[in-house]
C-alpha atoms as one frame of an Amber mdcrd trajectory, in Angstrom:
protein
  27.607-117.131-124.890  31.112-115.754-125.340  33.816-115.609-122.350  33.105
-111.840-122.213  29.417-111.934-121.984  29.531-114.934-119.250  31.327-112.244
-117.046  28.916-109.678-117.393  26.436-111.790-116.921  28.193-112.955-114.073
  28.820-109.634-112.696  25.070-108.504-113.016  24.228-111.748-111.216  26.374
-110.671-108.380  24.818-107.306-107.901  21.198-107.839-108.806  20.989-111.430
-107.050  22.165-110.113-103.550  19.998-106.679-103.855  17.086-108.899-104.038
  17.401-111.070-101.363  18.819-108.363 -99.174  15.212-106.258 -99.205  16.938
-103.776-101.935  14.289-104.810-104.211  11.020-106.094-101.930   8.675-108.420
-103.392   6.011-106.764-105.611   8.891-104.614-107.027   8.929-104.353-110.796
  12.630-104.504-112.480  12.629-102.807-116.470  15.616-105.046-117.986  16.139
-101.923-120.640  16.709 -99.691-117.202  18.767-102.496-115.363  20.874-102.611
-118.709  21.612 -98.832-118.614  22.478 -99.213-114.702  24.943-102.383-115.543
  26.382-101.017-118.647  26.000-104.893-120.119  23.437-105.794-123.819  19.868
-106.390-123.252  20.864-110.061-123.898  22.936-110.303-121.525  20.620-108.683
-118.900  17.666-110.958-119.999  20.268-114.068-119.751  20.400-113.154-116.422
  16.893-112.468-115.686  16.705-116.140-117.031  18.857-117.181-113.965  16.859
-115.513-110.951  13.401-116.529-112.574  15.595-120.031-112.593  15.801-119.532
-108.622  11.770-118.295-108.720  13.392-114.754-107.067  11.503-112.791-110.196
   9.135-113.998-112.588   8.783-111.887-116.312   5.501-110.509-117.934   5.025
-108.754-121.467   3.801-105.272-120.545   4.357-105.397-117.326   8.075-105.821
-116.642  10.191-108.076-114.143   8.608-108.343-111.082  10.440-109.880-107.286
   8.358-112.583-105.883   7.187-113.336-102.379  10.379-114.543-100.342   8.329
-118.160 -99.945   8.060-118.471-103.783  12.007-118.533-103.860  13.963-121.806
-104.305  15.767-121.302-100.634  17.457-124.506-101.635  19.465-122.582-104.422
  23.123-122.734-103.187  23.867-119.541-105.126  20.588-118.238-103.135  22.044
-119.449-100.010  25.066-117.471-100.357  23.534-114.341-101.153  20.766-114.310
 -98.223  24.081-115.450 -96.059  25.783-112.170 -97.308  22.913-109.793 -96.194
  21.703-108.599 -92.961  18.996-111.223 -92.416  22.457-113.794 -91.935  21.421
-114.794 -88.325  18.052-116.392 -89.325  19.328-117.315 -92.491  22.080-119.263
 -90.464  19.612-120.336 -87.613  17.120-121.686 -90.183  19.352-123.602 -92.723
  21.133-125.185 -89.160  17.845-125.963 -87.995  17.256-128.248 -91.345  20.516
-129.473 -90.577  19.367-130.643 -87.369  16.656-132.487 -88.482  18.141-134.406
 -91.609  21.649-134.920 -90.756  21.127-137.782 -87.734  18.710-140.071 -89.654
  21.549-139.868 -93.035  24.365-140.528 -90.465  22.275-143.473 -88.974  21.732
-144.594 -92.778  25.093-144.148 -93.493  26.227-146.291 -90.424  23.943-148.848
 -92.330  24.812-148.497 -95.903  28.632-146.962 -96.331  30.722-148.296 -98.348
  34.317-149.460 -97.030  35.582-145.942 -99.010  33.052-144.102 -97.614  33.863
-145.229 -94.343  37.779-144.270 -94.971  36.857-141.268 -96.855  34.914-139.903
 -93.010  37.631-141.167 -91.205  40.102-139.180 -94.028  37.871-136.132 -93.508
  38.015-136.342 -88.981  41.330-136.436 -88.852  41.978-133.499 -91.456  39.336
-131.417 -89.135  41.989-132.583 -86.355  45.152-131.333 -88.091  43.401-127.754
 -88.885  41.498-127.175 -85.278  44.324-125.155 -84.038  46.108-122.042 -84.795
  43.367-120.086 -86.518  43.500-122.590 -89.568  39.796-122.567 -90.467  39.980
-122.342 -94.718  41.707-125.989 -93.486  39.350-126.684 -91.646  36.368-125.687
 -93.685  37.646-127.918 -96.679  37.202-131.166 -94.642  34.234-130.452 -92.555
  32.328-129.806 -96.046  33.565-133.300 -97.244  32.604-135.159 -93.813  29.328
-133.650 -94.265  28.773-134.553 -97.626  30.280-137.700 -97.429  27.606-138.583
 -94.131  24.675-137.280 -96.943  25.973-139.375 -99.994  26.674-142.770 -97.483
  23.144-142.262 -95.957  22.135-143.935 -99.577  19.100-141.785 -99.791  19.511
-139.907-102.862  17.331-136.395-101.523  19.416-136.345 -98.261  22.980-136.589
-100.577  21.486-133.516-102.708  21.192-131.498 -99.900  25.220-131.414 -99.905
  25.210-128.054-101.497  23.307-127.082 -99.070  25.150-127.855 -95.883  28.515
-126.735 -97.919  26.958-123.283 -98.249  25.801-123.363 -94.867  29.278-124.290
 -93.034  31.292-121.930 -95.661  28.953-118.832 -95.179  29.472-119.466 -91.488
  33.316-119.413 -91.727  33.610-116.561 -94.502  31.418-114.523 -92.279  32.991
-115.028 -88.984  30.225-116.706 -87.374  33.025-118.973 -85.918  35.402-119.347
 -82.789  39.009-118.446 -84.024  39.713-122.183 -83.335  36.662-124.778 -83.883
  35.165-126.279 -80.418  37.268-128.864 -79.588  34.413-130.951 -78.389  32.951
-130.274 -81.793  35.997-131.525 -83.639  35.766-134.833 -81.179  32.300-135.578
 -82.050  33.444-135.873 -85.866  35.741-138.259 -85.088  33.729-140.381 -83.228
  31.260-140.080 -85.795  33.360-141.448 -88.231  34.084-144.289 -86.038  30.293
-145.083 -85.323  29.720-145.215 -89.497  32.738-147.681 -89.677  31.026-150.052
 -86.741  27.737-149.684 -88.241  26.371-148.441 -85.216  23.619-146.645 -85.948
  22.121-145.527 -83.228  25.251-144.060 -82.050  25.774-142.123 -85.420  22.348
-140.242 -84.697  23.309-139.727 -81.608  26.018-138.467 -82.018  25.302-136.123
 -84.701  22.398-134.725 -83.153  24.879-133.329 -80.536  27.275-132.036 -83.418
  23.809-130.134 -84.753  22.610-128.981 -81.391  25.983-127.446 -80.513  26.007
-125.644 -83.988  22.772-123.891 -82.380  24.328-123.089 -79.246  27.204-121.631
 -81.084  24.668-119.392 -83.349  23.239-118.232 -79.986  26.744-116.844 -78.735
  27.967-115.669 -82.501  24.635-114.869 -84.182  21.804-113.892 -81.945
């Protein structure tokens, strides 16, 4: 595929991915890729590449003769980072938000317990890297900053936990704390307790004391909840 037609195909993406998770398009509907190229302006090839991608994410699955047709919402891979984003972009955000933290809540205590277990000595510096850059971005409305490390403590907790389905749920919890940011589901200035907690955290992993490093997380996750309930009800 040339640059030009991995933009369009891009740019259709964009459009058509969002309109079906937003409700635009409700299950059952039936898409006709010669219409949808029309509507885009892009080649059939291009539009079928793209079809490719959302029957990829099970949003839409193809039949000869019949056409493109959306699938039931609990067909779709909800996993999908790129599905992620779009659902967090529509107006269904709040349970999309309440739901993903919710999974949060249940996986991210047993990996940090792991990972007090299992981390590496650079894993352990890498968390403690990652608390004090939360620190140094808490204040003064500095949440892109912020963001950047939070991700990479939370991925870094996943990949130490040494379970190799909790570490490829990374994506997930990036998608989760981004969307949260980009759509100001956020306090101008991150809890402070909140930003604590990380630290401490951190310093649980490098003791290898587990059962603080569930316990503590489990309040990071619960307070995550509490904030939806204030930002996002």
């Amino acid at each position: 595929m040339t640059a030009q037609a991995r933009g369009l195909h891009a740019r259709v993406l964009e459009s058509l991915g969002p309109a079906i998770t937003g409700g635009e398009y409700p299950p059952g509907s039936v898409l006709r890729t010669d219409e949808l190229s029309q509507e885009f302006e892009v080649s059939r090839s291009v539009m079928r590449e793209a079809v490719r991608v959302l029957e990829s994410m099970h949003l839409v699955e193809s039949r000869r003769r019949v056409g493109v047709t959306v699938l039931p919402t609990e067909e779709w891979n909800v996993y999908d980072p790129q599905v992620i984003r779009w659902r967090l972009a529509g107006a269904d955000r709040p349970r999309q938000l309440r739901s993903l933290t919710v999974l949060r809540s249940a996986v991210e205590p047993t990996a940090a317990g792991l990972a007090a277990r299992n981390a590496s000595a650079e894993q352990c510096a890498a968390l403690t890297e990652s608390a004090i850059g939360m620190v140094a971005n808490s204040r003064g409305g500095r949440l892109e900053g912020y963001l950047r490390h939070d991700v990479e403590f939370h991925r870094t907790i996943l990949k130490a936990s040494g379970n190799e389905m909790f570490a490829r749920l990374g994506d997930v919890v990036a998608e989760v704390l981004t969307g949260r940011t980009h759509h100001q589901v956020m306090f101008e200035d991150p809890d402070p307790a909140a930003v604590t907690l990380h630290v401490k955290v951190a310093e649980a992993v490098r003791e290898r004391d587990a059962v603080r490093a569930e316990e503590l997380t489990r309040e990071i996750t619960l307070g995550a909840l509490e904030e939806l309930d204030v930002l996002a009800p």
